[in-house]
Biotite code that builds the C-alpha atoms (Angstrom):
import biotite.structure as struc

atoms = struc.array([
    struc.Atom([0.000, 0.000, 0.000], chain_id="A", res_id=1, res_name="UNK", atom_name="CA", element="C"),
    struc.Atom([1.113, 3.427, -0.966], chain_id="A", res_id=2, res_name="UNK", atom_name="CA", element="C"),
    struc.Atom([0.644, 6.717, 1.735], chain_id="A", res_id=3, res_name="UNK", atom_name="CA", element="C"),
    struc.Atom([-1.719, 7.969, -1.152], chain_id="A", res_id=4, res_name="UNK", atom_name="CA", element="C"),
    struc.Atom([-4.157, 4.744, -0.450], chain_id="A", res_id=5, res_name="UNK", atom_name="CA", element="C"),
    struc.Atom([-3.852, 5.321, 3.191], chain_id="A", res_id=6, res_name="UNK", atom_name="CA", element="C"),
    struc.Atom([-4.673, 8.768, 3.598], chain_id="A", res_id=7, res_name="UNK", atom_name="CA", element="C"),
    struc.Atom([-7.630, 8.275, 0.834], chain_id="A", res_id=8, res_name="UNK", atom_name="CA", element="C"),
    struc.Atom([-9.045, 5.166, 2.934], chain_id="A", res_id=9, res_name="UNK", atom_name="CA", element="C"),
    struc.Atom([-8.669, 7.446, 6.062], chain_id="A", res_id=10, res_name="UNK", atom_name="CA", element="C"),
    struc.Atom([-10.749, 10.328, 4.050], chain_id="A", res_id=11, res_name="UNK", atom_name="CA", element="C"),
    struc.Atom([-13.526, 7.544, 3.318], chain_id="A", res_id=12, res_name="UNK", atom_name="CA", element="C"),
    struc.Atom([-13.185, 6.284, 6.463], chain_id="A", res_id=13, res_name="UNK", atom_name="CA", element="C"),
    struc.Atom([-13.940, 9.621, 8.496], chain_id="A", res_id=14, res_name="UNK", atom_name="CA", element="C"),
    struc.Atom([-16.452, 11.420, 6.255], chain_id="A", res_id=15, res_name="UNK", atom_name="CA", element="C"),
    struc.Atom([-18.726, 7.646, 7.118], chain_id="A", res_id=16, res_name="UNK", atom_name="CA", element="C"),
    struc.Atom([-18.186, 7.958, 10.682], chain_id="A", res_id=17, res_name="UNK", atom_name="CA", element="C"),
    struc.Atom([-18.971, 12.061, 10.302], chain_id="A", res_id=18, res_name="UNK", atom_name="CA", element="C"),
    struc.Atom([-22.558, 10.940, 8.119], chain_id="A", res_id=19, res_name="UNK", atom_name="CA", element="C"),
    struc.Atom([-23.490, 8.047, 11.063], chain_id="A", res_id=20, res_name="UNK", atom_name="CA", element="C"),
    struc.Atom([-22.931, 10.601, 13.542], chain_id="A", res_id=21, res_name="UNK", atom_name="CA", element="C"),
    struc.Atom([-24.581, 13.609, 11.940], chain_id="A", res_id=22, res_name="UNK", atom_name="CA", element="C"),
    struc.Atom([-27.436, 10.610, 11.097], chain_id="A", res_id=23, res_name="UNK", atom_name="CA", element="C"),
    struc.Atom([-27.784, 9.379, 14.652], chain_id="A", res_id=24, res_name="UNK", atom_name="CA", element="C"),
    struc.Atom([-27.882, 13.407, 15.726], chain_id="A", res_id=25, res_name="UNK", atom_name="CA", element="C"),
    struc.Atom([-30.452, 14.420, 13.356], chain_id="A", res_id=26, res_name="UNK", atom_name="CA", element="C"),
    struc.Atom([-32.893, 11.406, 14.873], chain_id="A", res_id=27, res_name="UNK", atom_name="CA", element="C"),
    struc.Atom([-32.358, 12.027, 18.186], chain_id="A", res_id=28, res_name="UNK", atom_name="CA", element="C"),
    struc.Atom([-33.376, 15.254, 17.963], chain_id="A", res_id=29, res_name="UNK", atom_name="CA", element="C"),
    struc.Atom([-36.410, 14.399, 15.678], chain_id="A", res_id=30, res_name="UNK", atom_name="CA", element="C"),
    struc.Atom([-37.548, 11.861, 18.574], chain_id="A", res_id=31, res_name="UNK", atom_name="CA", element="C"),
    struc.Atom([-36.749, 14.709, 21.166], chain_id="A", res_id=32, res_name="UNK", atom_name="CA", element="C"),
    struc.Atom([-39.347, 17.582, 19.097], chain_id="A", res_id=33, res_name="UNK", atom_name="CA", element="C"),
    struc.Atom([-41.781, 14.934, 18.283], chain_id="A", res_id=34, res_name="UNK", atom_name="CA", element="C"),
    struc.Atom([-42.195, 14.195, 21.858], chain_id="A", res_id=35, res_name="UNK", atom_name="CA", element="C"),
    struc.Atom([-42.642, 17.705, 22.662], chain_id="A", res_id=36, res_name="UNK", atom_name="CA", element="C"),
    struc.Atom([-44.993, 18.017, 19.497], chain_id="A", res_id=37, res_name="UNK", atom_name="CA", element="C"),
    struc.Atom([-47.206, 14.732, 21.009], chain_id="A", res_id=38, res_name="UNK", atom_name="CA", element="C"),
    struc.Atom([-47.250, 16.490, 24.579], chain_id="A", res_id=39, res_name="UNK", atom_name="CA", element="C"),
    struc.Atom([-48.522, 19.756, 23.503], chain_id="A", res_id=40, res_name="UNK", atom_name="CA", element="C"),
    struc.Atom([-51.380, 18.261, 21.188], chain_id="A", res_id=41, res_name="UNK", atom_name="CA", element="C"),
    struc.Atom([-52.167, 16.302, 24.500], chain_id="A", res_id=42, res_name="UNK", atom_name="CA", element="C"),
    struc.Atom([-52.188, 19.673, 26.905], chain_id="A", res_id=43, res_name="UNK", atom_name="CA", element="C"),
    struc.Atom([-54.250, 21.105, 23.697], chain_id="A", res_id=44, res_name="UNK", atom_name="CA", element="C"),
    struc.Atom([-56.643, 18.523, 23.738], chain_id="A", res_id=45, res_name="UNK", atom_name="CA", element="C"),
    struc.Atom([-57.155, 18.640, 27.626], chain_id="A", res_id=46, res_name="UNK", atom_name="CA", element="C"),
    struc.Atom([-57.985, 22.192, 27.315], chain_id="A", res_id=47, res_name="UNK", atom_name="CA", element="C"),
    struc.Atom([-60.582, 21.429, 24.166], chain_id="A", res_id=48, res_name="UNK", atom_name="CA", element="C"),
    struc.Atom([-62.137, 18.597, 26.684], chain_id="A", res_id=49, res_name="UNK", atom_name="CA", element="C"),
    struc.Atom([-62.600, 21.527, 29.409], chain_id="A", res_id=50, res_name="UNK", atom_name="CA", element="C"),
    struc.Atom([-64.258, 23.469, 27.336], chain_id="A", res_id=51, res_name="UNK", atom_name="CA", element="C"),
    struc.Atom([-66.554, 20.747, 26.184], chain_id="A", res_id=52, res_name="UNK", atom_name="CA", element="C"),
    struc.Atom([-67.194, 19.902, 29.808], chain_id="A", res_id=53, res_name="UNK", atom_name="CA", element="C"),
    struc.Atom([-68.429, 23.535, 30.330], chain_id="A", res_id=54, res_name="UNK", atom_name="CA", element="C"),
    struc.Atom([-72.337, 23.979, 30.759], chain_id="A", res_id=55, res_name="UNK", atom_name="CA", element="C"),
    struc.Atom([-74.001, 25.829, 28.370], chain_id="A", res_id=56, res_name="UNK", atom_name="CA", element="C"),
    struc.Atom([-77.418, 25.247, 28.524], chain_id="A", res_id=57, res_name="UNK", atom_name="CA", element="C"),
    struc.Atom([-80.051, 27.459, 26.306], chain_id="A", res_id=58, res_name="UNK", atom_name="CA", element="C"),
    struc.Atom([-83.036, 25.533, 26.831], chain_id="A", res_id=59, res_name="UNK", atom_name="CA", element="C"),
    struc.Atom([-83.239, 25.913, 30.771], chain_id="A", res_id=60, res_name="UNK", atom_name="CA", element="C"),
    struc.Atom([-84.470, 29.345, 32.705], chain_id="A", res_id=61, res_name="UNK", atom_name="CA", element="C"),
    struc.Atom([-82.241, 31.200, 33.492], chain_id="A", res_id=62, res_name="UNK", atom_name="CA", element="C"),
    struc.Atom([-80.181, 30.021, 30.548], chain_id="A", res_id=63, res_name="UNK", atom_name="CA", element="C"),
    struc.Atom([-76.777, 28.664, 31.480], chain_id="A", res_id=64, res_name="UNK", atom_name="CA", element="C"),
    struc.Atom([-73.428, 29.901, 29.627], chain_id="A", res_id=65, res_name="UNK", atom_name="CA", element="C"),
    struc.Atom([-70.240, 28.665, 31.162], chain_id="A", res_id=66, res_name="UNK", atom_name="CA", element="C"),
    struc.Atom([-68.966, 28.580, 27.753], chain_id="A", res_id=67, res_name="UNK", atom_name="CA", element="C"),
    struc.Atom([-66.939, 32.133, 27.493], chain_id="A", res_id=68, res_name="UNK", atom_name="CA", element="C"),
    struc.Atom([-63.497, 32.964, 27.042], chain_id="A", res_id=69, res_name="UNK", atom_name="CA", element="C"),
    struc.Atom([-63.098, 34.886, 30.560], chain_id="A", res_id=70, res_name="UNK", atom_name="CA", element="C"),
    struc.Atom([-63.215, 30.846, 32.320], chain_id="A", res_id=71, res_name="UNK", atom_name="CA", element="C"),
    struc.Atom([-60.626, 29.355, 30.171], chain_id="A", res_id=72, res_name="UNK", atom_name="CA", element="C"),
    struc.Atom([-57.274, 31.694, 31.061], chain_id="A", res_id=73, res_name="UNK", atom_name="CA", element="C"),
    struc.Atom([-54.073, 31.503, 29.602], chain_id="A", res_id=74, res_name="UNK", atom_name="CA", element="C"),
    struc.Atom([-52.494, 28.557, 31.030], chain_id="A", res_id=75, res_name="UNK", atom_name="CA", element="C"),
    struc.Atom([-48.818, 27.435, 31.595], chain_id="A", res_id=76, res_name="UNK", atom_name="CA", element="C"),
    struc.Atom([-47.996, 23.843, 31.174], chain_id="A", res_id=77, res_name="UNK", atom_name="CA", element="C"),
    struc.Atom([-45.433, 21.445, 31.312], chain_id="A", res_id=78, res_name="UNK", atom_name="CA", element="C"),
    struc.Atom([-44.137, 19.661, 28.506], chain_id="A", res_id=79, res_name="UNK", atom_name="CA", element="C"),
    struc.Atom([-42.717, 16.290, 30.073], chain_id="A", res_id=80, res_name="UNK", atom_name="CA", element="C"),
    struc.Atom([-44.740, 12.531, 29.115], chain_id="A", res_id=81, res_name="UNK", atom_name="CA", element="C"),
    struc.Atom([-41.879, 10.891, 29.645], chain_id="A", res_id=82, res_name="UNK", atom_name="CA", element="C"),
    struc.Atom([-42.369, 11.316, 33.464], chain_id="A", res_id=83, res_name="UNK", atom_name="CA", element="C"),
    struc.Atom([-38.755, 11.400, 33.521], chain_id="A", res_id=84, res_name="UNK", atom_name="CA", element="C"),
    struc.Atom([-38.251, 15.539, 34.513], chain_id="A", res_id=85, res_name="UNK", atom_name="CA", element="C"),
    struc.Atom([-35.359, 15.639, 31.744], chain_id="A", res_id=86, res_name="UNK", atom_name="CA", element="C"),
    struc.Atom([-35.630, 17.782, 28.619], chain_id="A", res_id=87, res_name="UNK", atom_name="CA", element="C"),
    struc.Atom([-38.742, 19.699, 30.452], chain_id="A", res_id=88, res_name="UNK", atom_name="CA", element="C"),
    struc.Atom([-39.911, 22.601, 28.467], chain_id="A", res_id=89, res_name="UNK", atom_name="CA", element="C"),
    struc.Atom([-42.978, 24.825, 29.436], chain_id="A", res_id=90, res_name="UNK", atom_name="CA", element="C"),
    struc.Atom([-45.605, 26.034, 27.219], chain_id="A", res_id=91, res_name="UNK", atom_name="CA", element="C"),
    struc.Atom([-48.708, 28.403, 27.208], chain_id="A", res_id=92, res_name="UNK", atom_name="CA", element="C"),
    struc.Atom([-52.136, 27.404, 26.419], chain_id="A", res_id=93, res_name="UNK", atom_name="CA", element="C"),
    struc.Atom([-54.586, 29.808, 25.155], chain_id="A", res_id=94, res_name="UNK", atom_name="CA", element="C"),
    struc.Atom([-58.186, 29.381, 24.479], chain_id="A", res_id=95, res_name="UNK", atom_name="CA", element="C"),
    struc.Atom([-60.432, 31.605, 22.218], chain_id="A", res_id=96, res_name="UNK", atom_name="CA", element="C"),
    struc.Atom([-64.259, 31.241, 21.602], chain_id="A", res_id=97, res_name="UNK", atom_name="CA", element="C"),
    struc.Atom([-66.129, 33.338, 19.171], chain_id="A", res_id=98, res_name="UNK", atom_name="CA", element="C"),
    struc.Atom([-69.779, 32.858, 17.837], chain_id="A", res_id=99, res_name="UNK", atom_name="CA", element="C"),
    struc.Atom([-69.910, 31.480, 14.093], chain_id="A", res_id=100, res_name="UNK", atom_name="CA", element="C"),
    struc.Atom([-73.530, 31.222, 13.751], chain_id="A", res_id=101, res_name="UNK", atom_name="CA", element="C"),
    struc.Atom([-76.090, 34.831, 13.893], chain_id="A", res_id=102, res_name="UNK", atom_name="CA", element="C"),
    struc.Atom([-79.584, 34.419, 14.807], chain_id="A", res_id=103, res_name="UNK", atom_name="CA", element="C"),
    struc.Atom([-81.913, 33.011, 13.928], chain_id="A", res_id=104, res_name="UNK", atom_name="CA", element="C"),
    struc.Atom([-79.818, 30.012, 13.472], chain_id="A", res_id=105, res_name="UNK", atom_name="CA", element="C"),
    struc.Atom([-79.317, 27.654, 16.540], chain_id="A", res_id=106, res_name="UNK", atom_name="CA", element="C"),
    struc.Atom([-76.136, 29.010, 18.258], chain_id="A", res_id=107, res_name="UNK", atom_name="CA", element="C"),
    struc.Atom([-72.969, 27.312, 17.362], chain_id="A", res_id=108, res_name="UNK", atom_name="CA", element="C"),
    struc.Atom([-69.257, 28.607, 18.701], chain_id="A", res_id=109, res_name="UNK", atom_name="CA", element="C"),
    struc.Atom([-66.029, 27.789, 17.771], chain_id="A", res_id=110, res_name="UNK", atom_name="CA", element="C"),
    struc.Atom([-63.336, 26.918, 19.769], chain_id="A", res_id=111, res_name="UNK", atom_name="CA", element="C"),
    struc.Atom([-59.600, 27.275, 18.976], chain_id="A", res_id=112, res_name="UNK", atom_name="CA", element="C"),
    struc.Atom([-57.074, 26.194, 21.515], chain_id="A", res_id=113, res_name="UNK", atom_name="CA", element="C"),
    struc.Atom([-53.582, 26.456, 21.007], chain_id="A", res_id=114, res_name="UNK", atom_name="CA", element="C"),
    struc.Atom([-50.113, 25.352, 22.620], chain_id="A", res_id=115, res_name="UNK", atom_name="CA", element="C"),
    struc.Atom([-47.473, 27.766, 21.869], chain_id="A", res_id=116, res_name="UNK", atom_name="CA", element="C"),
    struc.Atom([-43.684, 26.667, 23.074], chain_id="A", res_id=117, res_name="UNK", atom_name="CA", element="C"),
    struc.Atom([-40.360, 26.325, 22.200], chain_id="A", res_id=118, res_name="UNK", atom_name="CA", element="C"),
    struc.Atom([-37.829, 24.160, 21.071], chain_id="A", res_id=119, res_name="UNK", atom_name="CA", element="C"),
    struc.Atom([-34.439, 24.481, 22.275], chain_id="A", res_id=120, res_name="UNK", atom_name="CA", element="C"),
    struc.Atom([-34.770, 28.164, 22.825], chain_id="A", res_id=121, res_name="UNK", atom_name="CA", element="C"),
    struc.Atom([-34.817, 29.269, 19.527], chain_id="A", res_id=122, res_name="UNK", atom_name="CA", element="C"),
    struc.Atom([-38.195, 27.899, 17.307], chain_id="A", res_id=123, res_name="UNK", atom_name="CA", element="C"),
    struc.Atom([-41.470, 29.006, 18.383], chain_id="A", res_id=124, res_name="UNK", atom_name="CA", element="C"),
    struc.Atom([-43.948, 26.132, 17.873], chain_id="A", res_id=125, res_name="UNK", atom_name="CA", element="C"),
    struc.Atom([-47.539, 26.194, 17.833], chain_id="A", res_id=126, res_name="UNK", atom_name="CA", element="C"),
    struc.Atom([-50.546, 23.427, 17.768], chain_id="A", res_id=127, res_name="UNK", atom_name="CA", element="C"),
    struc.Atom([-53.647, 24.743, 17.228], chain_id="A", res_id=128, res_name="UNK", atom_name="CA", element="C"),
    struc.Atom([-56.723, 22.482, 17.275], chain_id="A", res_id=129, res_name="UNK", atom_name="CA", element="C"),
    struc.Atom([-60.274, 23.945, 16.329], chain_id="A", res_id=130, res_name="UNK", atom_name="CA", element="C"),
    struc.Atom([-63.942, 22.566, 17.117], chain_id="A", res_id=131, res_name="UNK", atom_name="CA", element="C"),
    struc.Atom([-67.496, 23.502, 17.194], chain_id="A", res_id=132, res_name="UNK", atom_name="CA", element="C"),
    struc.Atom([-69.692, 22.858, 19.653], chain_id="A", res_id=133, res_name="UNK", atom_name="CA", element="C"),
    struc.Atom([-73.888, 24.054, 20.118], chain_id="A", res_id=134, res_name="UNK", atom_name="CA", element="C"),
    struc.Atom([-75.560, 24.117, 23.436], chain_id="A", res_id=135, res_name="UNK", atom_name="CA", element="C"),
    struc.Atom([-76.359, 21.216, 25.359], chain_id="A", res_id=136, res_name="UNK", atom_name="CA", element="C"),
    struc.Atom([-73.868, 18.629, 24.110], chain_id="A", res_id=137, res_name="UNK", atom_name="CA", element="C"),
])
């Protein structure tokens, strides 16, 4: 073998190891943000099953409506399923209702709930998830 071979087997050699590791980075971090993503649709969706636990109740005297903005607050959350307290990041969860229906069309509101955090600092993430719900149901 020639020092030319060497070196160019060493060049091979290192730019592998360099694409395993880079490879092996890239998932990790993939696993770590999906995580995050899976735990803020699941605060989300907690928040969307308070608001559908809410009474709102036209049909009864005096009517009933729980379901306003002013008893869902901003909320701060903890972003952590794997129960392990590592990698915890917090996020805020906000809550908007607005009417989408005028009368004299049964009442219908919509309901948009969204998880705003970050990851690693630096990227401001968002799920959003959006129902509609009518009284009594």
């Amino acid at each position: 073998m020639t020092l030319v071979e060497v070196v160019l087997a060493l060049a091979i050699a290192t730019m592998t190891m360099a694409g395993i590791v880079s490879g092996y980075i890239y998932c990790t971090t993939a696993t770590v943000k999906d995580t995050l993503y899976m735990a803020a649709n699941a605060r989300a969706m907690a928040r969307i099953e308070e608001t559908r636990s809410a009474r709102w109740d036209t049909s009864s005297w005096p009517a009933v409506d729980q379901l306003v903005a002013s008893n869902f607050p901003d909320k701060a959350v903890t972003l952590d399923m794997s129960g392990t307290g590592t990698g915890v990041i917090t996020g805020v969860v906000r809550t908007a209702i607005s009417p989408i229906t005028v009368a004299p069309a049964p009442p219908v509101r919509q309901i948009r709930v969204d998880c705003i955090w970050r990851f690693r600092g630096a990227e401001l993430i968002t799920n959003t998830i959006v129902t509609c719900r009518a009284p009594d149901q």
